[in-house]
Backbone bond lengths (Angstrom), bond angles and torsions (degrees), N, CA, C in turn:
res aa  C-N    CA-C-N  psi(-1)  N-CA   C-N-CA  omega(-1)  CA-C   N-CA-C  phi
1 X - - - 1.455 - - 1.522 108.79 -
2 X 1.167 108.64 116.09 1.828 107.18 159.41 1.428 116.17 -47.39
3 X 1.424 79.15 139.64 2.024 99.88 169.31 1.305 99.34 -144.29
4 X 1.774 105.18 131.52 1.664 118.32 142.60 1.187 96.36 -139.75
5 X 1.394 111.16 116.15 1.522 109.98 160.98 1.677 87.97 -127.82
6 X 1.234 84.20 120.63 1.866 120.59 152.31 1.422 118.40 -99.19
7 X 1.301 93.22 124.14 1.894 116.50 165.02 1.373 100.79 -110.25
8 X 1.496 92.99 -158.63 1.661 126.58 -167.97 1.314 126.03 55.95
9 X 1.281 123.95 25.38 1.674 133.32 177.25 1.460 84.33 -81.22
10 X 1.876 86.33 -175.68 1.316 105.29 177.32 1.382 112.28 139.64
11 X 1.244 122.17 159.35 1.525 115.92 159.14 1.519 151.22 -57.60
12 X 1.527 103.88 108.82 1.544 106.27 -163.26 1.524 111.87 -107.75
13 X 1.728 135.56 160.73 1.122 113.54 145.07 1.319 138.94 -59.66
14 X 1.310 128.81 162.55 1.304 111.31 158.47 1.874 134.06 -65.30
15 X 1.054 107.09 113.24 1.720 110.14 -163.30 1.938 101.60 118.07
16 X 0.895 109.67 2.98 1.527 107.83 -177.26 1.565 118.35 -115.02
17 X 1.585 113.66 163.95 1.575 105.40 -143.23 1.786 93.00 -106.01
18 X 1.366 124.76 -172.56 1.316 127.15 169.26 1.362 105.91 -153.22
19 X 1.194 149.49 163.27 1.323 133.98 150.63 2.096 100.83 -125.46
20 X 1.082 78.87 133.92 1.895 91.08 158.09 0.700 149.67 -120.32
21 X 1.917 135.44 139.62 1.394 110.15 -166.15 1.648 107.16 -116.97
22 X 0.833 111.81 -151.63 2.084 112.08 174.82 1.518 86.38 169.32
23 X 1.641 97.07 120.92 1.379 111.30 154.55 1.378 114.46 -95.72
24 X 1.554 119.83 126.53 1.354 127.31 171.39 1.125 128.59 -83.93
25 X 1.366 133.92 163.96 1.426 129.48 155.74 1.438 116.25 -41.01
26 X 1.826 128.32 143.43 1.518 97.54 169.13 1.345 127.42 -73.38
27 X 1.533 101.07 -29.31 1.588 119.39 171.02 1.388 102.80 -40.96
28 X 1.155 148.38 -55.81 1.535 150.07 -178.13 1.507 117.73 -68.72
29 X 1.781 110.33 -59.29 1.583 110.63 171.77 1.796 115.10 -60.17
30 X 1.243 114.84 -24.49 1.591 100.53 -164.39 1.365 116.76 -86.71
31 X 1.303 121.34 -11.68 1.418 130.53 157.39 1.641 120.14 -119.67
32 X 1.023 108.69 45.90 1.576 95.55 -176.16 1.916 96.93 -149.93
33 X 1.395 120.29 142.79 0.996 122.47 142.00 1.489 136.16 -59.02
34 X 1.158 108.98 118.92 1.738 117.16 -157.96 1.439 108.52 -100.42
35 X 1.834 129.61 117.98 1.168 124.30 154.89 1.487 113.08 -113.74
36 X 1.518 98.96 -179.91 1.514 126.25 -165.46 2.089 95.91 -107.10
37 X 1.145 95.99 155.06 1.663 92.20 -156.14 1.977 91.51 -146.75
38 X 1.176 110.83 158.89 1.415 96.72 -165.96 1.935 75.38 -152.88
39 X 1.265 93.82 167.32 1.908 113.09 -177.68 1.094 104.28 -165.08
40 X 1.490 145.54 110.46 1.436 163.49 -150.23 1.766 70.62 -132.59
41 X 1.666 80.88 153.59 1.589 111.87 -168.86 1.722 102.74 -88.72
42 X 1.397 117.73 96.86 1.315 117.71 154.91 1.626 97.71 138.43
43 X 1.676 117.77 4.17 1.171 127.57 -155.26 1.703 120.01 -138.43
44 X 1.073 116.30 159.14 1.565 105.79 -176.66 1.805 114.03 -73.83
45 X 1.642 101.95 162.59 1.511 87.79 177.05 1.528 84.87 -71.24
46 X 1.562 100.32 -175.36 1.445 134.76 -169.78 1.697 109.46 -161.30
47 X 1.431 92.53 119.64 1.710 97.30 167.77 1.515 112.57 -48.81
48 X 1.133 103.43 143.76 2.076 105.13 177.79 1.428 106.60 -108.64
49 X 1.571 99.33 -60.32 1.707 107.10 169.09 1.745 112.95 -152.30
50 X 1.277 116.97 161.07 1.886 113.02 158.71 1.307 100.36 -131.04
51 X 1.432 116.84 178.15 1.206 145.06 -156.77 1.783 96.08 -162.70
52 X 1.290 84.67 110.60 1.467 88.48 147.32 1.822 157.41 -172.63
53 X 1.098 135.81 -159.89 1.396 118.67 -102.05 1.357 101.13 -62.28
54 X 1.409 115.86 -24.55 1.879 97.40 170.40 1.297 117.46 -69.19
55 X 1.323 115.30 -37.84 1.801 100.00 169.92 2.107 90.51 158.60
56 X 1.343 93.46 -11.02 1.427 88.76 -172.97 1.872 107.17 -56.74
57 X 1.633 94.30 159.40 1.388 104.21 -171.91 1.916 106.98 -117.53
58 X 1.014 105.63 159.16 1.933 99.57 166.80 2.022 92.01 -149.94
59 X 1.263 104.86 134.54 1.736 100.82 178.18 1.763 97.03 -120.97
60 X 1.596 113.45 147.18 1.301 99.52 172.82 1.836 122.45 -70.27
61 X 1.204 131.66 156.80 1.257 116.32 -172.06 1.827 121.20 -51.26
62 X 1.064 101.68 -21.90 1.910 102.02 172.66 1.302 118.33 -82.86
63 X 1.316 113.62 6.16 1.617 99.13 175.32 1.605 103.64 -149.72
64 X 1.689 106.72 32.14 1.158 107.40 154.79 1.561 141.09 -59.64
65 X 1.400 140.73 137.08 1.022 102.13 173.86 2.130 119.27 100.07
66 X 1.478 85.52 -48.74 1.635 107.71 157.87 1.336 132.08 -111.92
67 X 0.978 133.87 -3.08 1.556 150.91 -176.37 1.795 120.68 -125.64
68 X 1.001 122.66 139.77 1.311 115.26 -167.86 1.765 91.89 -155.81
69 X 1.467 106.64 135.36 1.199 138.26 -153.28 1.864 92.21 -114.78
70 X 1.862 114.33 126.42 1.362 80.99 162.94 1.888 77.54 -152.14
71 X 1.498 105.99 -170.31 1.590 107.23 -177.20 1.631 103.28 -149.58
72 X 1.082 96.00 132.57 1.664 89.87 179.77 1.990 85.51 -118.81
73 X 1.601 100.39 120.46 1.476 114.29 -176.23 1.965 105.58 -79.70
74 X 1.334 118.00 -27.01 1.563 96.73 -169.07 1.979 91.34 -99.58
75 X 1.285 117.40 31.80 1.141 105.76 163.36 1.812 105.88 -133.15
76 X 1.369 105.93 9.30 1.518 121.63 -167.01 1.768 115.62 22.46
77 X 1.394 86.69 62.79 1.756 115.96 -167.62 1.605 96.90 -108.50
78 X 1.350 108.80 121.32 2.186 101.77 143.59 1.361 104.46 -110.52
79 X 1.082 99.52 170.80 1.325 115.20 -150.92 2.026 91.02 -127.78
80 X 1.236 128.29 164.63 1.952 123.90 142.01 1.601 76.82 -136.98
81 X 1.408 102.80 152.63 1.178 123.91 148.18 1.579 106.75 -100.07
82 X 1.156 122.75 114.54 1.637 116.52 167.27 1.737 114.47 -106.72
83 X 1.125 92.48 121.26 1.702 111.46 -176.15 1.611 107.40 -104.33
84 X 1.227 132.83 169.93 1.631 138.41 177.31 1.902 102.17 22.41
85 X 0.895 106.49 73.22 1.600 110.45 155.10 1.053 127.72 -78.42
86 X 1.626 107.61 141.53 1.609 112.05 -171.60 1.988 96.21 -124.28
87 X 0.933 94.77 179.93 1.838 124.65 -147.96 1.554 70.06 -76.61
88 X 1.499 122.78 -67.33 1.281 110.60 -160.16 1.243 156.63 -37.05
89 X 1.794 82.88 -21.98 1.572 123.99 -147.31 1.551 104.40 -101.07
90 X 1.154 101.06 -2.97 1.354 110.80 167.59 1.937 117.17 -65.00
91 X 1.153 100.09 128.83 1.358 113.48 -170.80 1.645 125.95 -178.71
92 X 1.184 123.96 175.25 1.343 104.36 178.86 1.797 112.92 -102.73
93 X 0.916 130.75 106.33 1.194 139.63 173.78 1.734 109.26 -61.64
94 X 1.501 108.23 143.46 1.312 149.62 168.20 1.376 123.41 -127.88
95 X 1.607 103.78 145.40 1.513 93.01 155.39 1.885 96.28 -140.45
96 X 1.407 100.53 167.43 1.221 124.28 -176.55 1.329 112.58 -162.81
97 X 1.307 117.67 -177.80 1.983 119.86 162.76 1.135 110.55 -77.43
98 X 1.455 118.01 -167.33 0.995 166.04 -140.28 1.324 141.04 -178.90
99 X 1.728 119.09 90.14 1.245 86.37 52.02 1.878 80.73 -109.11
100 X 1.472 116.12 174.23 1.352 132.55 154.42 1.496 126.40 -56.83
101 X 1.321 109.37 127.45 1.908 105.73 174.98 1.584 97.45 -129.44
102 X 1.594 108.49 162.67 0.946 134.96 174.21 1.180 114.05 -28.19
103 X 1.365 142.15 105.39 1.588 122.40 169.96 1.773 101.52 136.78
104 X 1.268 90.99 -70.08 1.632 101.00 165.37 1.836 111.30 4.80
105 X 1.401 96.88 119.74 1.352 103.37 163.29 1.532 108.71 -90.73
106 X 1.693 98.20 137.47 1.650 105.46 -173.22 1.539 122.40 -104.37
107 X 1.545 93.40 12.89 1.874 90.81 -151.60 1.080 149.82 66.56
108 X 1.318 139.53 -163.74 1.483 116.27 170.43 1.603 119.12 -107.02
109 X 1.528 107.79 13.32 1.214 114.01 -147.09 1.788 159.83 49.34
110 X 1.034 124.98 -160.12 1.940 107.61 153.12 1.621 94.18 -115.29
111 X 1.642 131.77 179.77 0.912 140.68 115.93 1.327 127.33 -57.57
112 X 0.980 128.95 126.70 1.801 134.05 145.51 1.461 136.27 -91.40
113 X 0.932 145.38 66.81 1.250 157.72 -151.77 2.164 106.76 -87.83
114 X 1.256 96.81 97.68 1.714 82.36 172.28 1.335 112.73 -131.21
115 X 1.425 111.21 113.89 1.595 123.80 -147.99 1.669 109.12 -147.73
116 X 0.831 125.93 128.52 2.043 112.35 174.50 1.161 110.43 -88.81
């Protein structure tokens, strides 16, 4: 059975950090490159960042710099660190592989809320 359950959302200021985790299936984390996935209300998801399985990272250009991608494999955990949050960035975050196909179960995600 698939699993992603992602936590650690929630309400932040704007300029303030969050970190999240999502435990995966192992069947899914132990061979797959793992990203972080975001869905703002009225808009498509959007890749945020992946990691993968050697440790390499890729971030999209808006959350370079502020976001940090990491994976701990014997807990088949990802991790985002989110640093300087903006209002925009509010959305509901996921994670899954990579790459994604049609069908794919996504979980339920976290909320992220960054609002004053």
């Amino acid at each position: 059975q698939v699993q992603l359950v992602a936590s650690g959302g929630g309400l932040v200021q704007p300029g303030g950090s969050l970190r999240l985790s999502c435990a995966a299936s192992r069947s899914i984390f132990s061979v797959n490159t793992m990203g972080w996935y975001r869905q703002a209300p009225g808009k498509q998801r959007e890749m945020v960042a992946y990691i993968t399985l050697t440790g390499g990272t890729n971030y999209a250009d808006s959350v370079k710099g502020r976001f940090t991608i990491s994976r701990d494999n014997a807990k088949s955990t990802v991790y985002l660190q989110m640093n300087t949050l903006k209002p925009e960035e509010t959305a509901i975050y996921y994670c899954n592989k990579l790459p994604t196909n049609w069908g794919d179960y996504w979980g339920q995600g976290t909320q992220v809320t960054v609002s004053s």
